[in-house]
C-alpha positions as CSV (number, residue, x, y, z in Angstrom):
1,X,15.1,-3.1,-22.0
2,X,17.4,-5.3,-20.5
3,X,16.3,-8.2,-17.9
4,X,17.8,-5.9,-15.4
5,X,16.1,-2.8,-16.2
6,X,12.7,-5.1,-16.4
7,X,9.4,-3.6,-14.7
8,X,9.3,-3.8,-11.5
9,X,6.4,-4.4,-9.5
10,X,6.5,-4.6,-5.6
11,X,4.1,-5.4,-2.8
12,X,4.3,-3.5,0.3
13,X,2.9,-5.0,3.3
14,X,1.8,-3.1,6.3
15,X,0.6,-4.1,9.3
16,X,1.7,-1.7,11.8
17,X,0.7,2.0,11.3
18,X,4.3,3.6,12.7
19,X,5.6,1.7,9.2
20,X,3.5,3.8,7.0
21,X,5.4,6.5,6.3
22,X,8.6,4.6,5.6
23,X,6.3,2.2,3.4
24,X,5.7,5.3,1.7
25,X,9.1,6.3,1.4
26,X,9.7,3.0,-0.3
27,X,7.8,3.4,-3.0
28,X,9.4,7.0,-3.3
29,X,12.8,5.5,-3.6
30,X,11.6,2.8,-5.9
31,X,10.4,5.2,-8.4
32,X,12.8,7.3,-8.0
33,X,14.9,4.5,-9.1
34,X,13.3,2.6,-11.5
35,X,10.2,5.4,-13.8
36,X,7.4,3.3,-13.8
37,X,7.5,0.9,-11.6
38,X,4.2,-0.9,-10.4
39,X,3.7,-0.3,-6.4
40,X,1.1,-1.9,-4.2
41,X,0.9,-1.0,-0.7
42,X,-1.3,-3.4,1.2
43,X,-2.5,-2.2,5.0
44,X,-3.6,-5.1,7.3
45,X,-4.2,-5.5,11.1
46,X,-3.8,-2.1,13.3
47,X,-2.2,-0.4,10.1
48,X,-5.8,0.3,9.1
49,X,-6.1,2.7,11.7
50,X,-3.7,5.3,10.1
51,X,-5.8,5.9,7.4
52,X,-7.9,7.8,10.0
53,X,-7.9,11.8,9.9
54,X,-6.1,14.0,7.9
55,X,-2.3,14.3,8.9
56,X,1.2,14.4,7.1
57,X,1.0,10.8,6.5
58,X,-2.3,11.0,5.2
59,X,-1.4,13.6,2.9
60,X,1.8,12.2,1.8
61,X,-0.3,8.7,0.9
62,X,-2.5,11.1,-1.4
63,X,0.2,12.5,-3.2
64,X,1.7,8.9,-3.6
65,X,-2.0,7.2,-5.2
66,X,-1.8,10.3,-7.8
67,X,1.6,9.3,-8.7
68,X,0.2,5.6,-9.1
69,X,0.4,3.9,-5.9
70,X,-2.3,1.4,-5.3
71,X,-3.4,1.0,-2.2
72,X,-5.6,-1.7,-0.5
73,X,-6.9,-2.2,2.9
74,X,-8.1,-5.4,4.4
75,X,-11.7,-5.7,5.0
76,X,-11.3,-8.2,8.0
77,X,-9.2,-5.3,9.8
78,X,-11.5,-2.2,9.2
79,X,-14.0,-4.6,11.0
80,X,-11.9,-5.3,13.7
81,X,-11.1,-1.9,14.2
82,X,-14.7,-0.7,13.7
83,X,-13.7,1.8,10.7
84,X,-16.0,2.8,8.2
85,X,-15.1,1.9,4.9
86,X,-16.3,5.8,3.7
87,X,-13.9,7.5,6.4
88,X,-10.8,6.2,4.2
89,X,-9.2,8.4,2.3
90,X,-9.7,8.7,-1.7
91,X,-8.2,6.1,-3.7
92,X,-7.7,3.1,-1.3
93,X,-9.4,0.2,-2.3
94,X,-10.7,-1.9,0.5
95,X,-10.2,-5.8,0.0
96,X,-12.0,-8.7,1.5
97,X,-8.6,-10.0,3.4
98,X,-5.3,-8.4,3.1
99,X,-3.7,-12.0,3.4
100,X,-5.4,-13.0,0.0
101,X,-4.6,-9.4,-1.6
102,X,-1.0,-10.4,-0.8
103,X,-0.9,-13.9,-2.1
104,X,-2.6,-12.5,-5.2
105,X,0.2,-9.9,-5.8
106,X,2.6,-12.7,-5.7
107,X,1.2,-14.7,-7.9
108,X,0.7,-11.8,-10.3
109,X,4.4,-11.5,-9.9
110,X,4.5,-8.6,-7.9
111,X,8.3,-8.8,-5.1
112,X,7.1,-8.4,-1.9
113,X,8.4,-6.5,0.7
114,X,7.4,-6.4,4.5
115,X,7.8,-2.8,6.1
């Protein structure tokens, strides 16, 4: 593998909930682009709120964790916006604070990417 054909990993940050879907799309063109590249999606501030319900976006986030997207919500924002950690949808991890989740990624060599 050559240095530029070298895993990726990327950091999606979220923090408003109209972005989702083209967060989502992101990751779908990034492995589209480069097979097995790491993707993290991580949803802070009002973005919490669209993992409420079940919609397209909703659905579309499922198929995306079964294809190996991680996803991680901020504690600190679920509080704020009085969600219940067990009305997420399967396979989002919640974090104590999507700031720190972020900085970890970086450091852990992840790119990140604002959406």
């Amino acid at each position: 593998m050559s240095s530029s054909e070298a895993a990726l990993k990327v950091v999606l940050h979220v923090s408003d909930p109209a972005n989702l879907n083209h967060a989502l799309a992101n990751a779908e063109n990034l492995w589209a682009a480069r097979p097995g590249a790491a993707a993290r999606l991580v949803l802070n501030g009002q973005a919490v709120t669209a993992l409420q319900g079940h919609n397209k976006v909703t659905a579309r986030l499922a198929a995306a964790t079964r294809q190996g997207l991680e996803v991680q919500a901020c504690h600190n924002a679920l509080e704020a916006y009085e969600i219940d950690q067990a009305s997420l949808p399967s396979g989002v991890t919640v974090v104590p604070a999507g700031v720190v989740a972020l900085a970890e990624a970086q450091a852990a060599g992840f790119a990140y990417i604002r959406v």
